[in-house]
ZAMARGU-4260 file (C-alpha; in steps of 0.2 Angstrom, whole numbers, plus 5000, padded with zeros to 4 digits):
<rodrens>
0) 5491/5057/5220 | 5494/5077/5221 | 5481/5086/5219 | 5484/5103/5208 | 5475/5116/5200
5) 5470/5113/5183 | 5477/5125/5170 | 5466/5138/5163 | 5465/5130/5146 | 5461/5113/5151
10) 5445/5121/5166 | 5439/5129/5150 | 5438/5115/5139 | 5429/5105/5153 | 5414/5119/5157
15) 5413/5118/5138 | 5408/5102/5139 | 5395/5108/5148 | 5390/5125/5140 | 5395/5121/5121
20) 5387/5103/5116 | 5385/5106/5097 | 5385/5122/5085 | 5366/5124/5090 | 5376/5132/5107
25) 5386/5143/5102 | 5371/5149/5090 | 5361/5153/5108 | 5373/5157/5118 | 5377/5172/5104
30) 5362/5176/5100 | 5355/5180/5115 | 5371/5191/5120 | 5365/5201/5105 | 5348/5203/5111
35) 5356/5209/5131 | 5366/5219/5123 | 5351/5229/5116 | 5349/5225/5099 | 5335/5227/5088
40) 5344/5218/5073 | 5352/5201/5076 | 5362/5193/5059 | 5366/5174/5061 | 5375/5163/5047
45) 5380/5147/5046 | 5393/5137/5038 | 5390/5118/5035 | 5378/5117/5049 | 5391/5126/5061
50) 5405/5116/5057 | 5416/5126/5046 | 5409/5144/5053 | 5396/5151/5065 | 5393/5172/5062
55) 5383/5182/5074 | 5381/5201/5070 | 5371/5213/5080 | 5368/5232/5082 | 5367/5232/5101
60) 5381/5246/5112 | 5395/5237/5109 | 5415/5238/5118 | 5429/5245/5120 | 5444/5238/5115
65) 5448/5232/5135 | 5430/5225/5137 | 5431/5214/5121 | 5448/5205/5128 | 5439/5203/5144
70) 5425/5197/5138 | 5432/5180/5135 | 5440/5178/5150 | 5428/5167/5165 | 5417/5173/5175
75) 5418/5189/5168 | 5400/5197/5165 | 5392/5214/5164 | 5374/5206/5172 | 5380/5205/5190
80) 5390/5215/5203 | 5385/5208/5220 | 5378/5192/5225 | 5359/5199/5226 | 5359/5202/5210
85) 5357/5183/5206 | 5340/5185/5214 | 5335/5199/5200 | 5341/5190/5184 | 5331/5197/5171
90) 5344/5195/5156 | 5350/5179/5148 | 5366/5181/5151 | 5373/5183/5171 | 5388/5168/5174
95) 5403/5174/5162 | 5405/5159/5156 | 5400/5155/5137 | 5412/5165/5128 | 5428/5158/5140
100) 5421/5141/5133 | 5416/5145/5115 | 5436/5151/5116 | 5443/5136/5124 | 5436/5124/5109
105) 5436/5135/5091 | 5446/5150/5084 | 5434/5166/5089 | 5435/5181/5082 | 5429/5199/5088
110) 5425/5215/5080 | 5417/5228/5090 | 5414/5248/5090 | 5403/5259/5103 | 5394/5272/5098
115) 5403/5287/5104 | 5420/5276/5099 | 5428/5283/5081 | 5435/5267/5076 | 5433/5249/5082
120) 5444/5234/5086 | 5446/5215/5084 | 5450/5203/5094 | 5457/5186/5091 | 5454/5173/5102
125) 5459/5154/5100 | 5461/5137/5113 | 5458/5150/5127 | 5472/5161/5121 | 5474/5177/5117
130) 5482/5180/5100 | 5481/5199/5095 | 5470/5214/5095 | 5471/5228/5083 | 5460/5243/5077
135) 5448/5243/5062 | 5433/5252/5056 | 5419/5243/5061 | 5399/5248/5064 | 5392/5249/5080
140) 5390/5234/5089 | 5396/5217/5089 | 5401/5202/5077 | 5408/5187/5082 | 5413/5172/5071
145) 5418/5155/5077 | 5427/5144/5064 | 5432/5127/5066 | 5423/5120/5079 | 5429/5109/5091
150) 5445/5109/5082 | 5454/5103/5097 | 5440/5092/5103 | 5440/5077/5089 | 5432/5066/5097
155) 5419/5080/5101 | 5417/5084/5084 | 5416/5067/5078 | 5401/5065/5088 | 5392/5077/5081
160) 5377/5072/5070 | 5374/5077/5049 | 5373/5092/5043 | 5355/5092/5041 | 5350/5085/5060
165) 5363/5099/5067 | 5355/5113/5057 | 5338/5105/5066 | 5346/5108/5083 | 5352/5126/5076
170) 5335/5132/5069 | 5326/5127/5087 | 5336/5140/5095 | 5336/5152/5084 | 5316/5150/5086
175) 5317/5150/5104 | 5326/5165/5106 | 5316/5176/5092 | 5300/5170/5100 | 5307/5179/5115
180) 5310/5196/5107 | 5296/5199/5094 | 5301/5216/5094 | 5320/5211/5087 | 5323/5207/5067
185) 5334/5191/5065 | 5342/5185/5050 | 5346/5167/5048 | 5358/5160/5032 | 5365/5145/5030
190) 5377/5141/5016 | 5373/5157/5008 | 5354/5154/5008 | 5341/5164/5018 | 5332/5153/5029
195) 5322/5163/5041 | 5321/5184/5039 | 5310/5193/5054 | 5307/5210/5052 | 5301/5218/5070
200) 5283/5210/5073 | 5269/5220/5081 | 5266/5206/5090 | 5267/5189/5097 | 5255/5183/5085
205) 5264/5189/5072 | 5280/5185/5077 | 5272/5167/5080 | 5267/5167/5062 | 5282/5174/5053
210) 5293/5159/5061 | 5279/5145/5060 | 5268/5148/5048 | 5251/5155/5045 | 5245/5139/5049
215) 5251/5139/5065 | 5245/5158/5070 | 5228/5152/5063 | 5226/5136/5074 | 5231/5148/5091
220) 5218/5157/5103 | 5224/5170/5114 | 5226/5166/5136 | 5228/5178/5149 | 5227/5180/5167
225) 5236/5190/5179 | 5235/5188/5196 | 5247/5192/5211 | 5258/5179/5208 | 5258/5177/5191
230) 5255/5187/5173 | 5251/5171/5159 | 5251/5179/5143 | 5253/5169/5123 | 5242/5155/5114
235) 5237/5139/5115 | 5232/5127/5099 | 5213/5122/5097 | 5211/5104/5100 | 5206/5099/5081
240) 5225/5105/5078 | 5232/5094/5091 | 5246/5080/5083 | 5255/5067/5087 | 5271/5069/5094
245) 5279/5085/5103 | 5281/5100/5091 | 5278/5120/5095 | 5276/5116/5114 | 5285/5135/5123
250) 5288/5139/5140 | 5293/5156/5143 | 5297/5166/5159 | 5303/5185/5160 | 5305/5183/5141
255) 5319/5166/5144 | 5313/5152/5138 | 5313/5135/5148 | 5307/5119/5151 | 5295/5111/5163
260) 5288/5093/5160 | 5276/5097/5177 | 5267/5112/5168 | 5267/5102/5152 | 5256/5093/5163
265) 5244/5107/5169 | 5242/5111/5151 | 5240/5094/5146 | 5225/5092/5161 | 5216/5107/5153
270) 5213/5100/5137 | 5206/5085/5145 | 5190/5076/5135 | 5194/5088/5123 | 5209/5079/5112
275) 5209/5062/5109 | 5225/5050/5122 | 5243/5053/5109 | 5240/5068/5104 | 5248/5087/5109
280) 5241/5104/5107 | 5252/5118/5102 | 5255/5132/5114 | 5266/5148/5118 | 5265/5151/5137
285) 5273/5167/5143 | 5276/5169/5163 | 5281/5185/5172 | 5283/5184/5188 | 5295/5191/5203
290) 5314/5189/5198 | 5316/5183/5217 | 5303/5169/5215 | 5312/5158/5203 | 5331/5154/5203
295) 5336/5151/5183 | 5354/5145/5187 | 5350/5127/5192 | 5357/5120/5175 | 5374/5125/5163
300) 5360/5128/5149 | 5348/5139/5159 | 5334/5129/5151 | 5328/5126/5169 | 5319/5135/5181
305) 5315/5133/5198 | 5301/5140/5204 | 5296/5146/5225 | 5281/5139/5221 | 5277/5127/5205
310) 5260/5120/5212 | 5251/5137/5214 | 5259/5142/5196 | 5252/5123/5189 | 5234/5129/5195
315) 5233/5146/5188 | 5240/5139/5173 | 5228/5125/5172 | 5212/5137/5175 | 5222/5151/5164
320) 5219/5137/5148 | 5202/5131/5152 | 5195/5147/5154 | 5202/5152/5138 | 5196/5134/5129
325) 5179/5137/5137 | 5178/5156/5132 | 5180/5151/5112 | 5168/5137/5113 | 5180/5120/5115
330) 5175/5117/5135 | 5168/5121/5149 | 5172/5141/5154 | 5180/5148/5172 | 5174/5165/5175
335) 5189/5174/5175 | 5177/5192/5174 | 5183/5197/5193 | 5181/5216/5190 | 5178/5224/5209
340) 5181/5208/5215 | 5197/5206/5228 | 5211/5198/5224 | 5210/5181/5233 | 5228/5172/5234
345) 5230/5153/5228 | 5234/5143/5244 | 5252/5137/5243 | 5265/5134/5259 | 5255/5145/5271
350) 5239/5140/5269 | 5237/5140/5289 | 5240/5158/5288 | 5222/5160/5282 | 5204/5160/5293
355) 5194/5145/5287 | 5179/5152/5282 | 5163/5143/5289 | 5148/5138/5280 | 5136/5149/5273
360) 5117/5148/5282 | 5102/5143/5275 | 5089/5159/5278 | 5070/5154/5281 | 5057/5154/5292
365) 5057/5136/5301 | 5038/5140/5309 | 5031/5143/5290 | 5016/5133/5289 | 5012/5134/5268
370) 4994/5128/5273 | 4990/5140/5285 | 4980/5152/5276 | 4985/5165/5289 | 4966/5171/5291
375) 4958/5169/5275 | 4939/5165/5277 | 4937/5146/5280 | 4927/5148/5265 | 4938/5153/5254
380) 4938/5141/5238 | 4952/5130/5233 | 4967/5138/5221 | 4971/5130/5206 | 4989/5128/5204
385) 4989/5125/5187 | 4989/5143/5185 | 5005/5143/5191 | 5020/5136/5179 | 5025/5119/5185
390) 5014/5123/5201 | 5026/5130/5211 | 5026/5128/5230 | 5039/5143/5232 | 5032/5156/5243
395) 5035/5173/5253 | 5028/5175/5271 | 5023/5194/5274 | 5021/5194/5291 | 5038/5185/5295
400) 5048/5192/5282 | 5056/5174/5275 | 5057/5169/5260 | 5060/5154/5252 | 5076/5148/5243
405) 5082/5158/5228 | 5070/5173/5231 | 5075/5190/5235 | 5065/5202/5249 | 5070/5216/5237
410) 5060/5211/5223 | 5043/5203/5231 | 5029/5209/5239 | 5014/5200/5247 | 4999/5205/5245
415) 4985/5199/5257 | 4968/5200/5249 | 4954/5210/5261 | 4945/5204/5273 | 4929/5206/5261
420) 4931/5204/5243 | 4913/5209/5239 | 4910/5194/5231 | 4899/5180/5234 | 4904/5161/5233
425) 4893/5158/5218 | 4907/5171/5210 | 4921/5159/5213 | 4915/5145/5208 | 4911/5150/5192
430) 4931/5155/5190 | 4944/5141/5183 | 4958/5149/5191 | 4951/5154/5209 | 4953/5169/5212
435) 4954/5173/5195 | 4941/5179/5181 | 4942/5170/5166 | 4951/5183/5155 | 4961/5183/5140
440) 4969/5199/5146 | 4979/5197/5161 | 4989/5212/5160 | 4977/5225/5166 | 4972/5212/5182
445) 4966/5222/5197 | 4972/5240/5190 | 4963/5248/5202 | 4969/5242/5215 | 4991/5239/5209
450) 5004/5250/5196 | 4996/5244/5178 | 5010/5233/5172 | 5015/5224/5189 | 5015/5204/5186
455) 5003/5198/5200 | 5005/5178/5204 | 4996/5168/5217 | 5003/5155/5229 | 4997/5147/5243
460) 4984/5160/5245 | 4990/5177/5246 | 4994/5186/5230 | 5015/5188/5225 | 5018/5203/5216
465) 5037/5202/5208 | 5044/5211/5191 | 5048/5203/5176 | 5062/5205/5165 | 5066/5198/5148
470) 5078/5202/5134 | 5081/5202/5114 | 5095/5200/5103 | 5093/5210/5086 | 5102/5209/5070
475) 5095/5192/5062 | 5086/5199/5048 | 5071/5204/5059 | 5062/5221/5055 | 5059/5235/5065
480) 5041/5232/5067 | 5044/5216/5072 | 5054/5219/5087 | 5041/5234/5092 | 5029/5220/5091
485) 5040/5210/5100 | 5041/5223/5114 | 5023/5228/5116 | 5019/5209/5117 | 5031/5209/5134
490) 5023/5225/5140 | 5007/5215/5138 | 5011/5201/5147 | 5016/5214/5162 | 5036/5214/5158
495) 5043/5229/5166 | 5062/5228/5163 | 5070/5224/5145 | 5085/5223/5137 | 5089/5225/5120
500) 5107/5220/5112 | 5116/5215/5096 | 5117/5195/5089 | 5137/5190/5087 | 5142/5176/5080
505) 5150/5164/5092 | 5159/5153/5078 | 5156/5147/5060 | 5141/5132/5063 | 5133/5146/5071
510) 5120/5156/5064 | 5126/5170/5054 | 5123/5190/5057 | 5112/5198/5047 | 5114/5216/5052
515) 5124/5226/5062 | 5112/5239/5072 | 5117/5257/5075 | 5122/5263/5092 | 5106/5277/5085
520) 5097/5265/5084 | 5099/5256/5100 | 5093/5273/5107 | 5078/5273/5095 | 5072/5257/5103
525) 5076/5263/5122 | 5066/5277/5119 | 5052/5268/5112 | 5051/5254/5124 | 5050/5267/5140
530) 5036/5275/5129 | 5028/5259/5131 | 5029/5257/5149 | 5043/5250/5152 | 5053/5253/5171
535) 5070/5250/5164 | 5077/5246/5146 | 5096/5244/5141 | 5099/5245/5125 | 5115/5247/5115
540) 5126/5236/5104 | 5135/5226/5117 | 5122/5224/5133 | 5119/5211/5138 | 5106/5203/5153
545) 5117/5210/5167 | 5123/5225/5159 | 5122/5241/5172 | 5113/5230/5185 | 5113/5242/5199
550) 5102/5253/5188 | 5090/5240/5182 | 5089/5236/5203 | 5085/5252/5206 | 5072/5253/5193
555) 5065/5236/5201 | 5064/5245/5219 | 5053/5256/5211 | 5042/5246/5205 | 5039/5235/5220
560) 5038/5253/5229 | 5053/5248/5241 | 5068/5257/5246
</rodrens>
């Protein structure tokens, strides 16, 4: 056999086998023209599920009279110039290929006007032909309508499914491409009927509400992570709305929308123990990444992405979710809060580019001896441990300068009693606690000789002076004499740092607020609880324990007297 070049008409018909499958097609493929076009309104009506008449206006820039015939020809686009520019694709559009197809199987019509342009044109396309183009007033931009679909194609267009399952398919990607553009109004009509109207959102939530419902935007809680790889932006379901079967599942990236049965997976994985086997959360994942990373011309309907990377994109995605689930109380939470902390890059191909970091070192002393009393009279009576909580065997060695696991240099100090304590051995036995007098008073323990209102605790014989630090949470009804009670108690007790914040409600079963405090009043309470003694107090609506900690450091330092 010969082999020859297929005519024109027939190549069309065949990529539009490929491009155009069914009227929901030609709906996206239009539709998102509109939108790279740059229009902020986007009209779509429907005849008969598409059959009979598929209408697309828009108010984006419009054509001239020669770019609306050359339009329809393949291949030609407005997206690309060079070959690098595939690598920068951040349009819908970029091949030139779905109006030469739309063209090769219905009758198309054009009718287009620029701004600066005093009168528009139409153009008249029909089984890849062109039939005519004359001038007409027109507004500005674009509006194409495609009758009689697959006229030519009958065993196409027998194939198609009813009405009601192709206005299904139709509705999807009218969905699809207004999630993509909350900014942009659409209008959708079929057989005369509003179905859909979307003013400009002000956001994806409500964007996400106008199309689905409020009970949709209602079951959805907010995720976001950016790192150097990847920006994760949108909404995930709550678990108790989770259902059977697949429905409101989105995958977006640089505003296209896409699909990706491996990070369906990732998302799956972080709702794990969370939703019960059969069941699929809603979400609406958005991914902005470098245009060069991903190549979105893999697949006829663009629905596909190839990513440099996809495993490093799976695990950001996957901690991304569980972070956000364990943040509103559905799982266990990743601390996400890297403020002043670097950037550390998810391993992917070049792992081996990177040191392998050895392992951390315990610190301690190895020649401690905890029963060494380290020159304490031979004498000196037993120490009852149950005067420490739990009796601890934790301690701090003065002379080496260890410490045991978990302590910190910078907030204790030993204290070796004197050689003579002027006190007889009668004295001691007499004491429950050793060293100790039997008083119901600790807090003014051995003032003459420390800071009043340092804690003093004793382990292994020698004396362990270290700060203590406790907080309150106000607004649960509570007076203001209470917590000033609350406060002296803690001074009492030798407490030197306190924090004071505000009570929020972390869901519904939760306790509810009583009052809100005043940030005045916050300052009332600060004021007060230095009065009282205190070395450091934060207190403000939203402090919490680690709130300004270089500041309550620096106030430990000076209580231990160290620098």
């Amino acid at each position: 056999m010969d082999i020859r070049i297929l005519p024109s008409n027939i190549a069309n018909m065949i990529a539009a086998g490929e491009v155009v499958q069914r009227p929901a097609s030609v709906v996206k493929e239009l539709m998102e023209n509109a939108v790279d076009a740059g229009a902020d309104q986007v009209t779509v009506v429907i005849q008969d599920a598409g059959r009979t008449l598929i209408q697309v206006i828009d108010n984006g820039c419009g054509m001239s009279p020669d770019q609306a015939v050359l339009c329809f020809e393949r291949h030609a686009t407005s997206k690309l110039q060079t070959a690098e520019d595939l690598h920068n694709i951040l349009t819908f559009g970029f091949r030139g290929e779905a109006l030469a197809s739309i063209a090769a199987v219905a009758e198309v019509t054009l009718k287009t006007r620029r701004e600066e342009d005093e009168v528009g044109c139409q153009v008249d396309y029909a089984d890849s032909q062109h039939l005519a183009t004359q001038e007409i007033a027109a507004p500005r931009g674009a509006n194409f309508s495609v009758r009689n679909l697959f006229y030519n194609v009958p065993a196409r267009r027998k194939f198609l499914k009813s009405d009601n399952v192709e206005f299904k398919h139709i509705l999807t990607e009218f969905t699809r491409v207004a999630l993509t553009r909350p900014g942009v109004g659409f209008t959708l009509t079929h057989n005369g009927k509003d179905v859909c109207v979307l003013r400009p959102a002000k956001s994806l939530k409500f964007r996400i509400q106008d199309v689905l419902g409020t009970g949709v935007a209602n079951d959805v809680v907010d995720v976001h992570t950016q790192t150097s790889i990847v920006e994760v932006t949108g909404y995930v379901g709550r678990p108790e709305s989770a259902r059977k079967g697949l429905g409101n599942q989105y995958f977006f990236v640089n505003g296209r929308y896409f699909r990706s049965p491996y990070l369906h997976k990732a998302v799956m994985k972080a709702y794990e123990n969370l939703i019960p086997e059969g069941v699929t959360p809603s979400y609406f994942i958005y991914l902005e990444v470098d245009p060069q990373s991903i190549d979105v011309n893999i697949h006829p309907t663009k629905t596909e992405i190839k990513f440099e990377d996809d495993s490093v994109i799976f695990q950001i995605l996957f901690a991304c979710i569980k972070e956000s689930l364990g943040r509103n109380s559905f799982g266990d939470s990743i601390d996400f809060d890297r403020e002043g902390v670097p950037d550390i890059p998810a391993f992917g191909r070049n792992f081996d580019e990177f040191r392998p970091i050895g392992e951390p070192q315990a610190l301690g002393d190895p020649t401690f001896n905890p029963f060494d009393n380290d020159g304490f009279p031979s004498e000196t009576p037993a120490f009852d441990n149950s005067f420490v909580s739990g009796g601890s065997g934790a301690y701090v060695s003065g002379d080496s300068g260890s410490y045991a696991a978990g302590s910190r240099t910078d907030f204790v100090h030993t204290i070796k009693p004197d050689a003579d304590w002027g006190r007889s051995e009668s004295d001691f036995s007499r004491q429950p606690h050793g060293f100790m007098e039997k008083r119901d008073d600790y807090g003014k323990l051995f003032e003459d000789r420390f800071t009043p209102g340092k804690s003093v605790i004793m382990l292994h014989g020698k004396y362990i002076m270290t700060p203590a630090k406790s907080g309150l949470m106000v607004g649960l009804g509570e007076s203001e004499e209470e917590i000033l009670q609350t406060l002296r108690d803690l001074r009492e007790v030798g407490v030197s740092i306190v924090t004071l914040g505000q009570y929020l409600r972390p869901t519904k079963e939760h306790y509810p607020v009583k009052a809100y405090i005043t940030p005045e009043k916050f300052e009332e309470y600060r004021l007060k609880a230095l009065e009282m003694g205190f070395a450091y107090c934060a207190s403000a609506p939203l402090v919490r324990s680690s709130y300004l900690a270089d500041a309550a450091l620096e106030a430990v330092r000076k209580v231990c007297n160290t620098k």
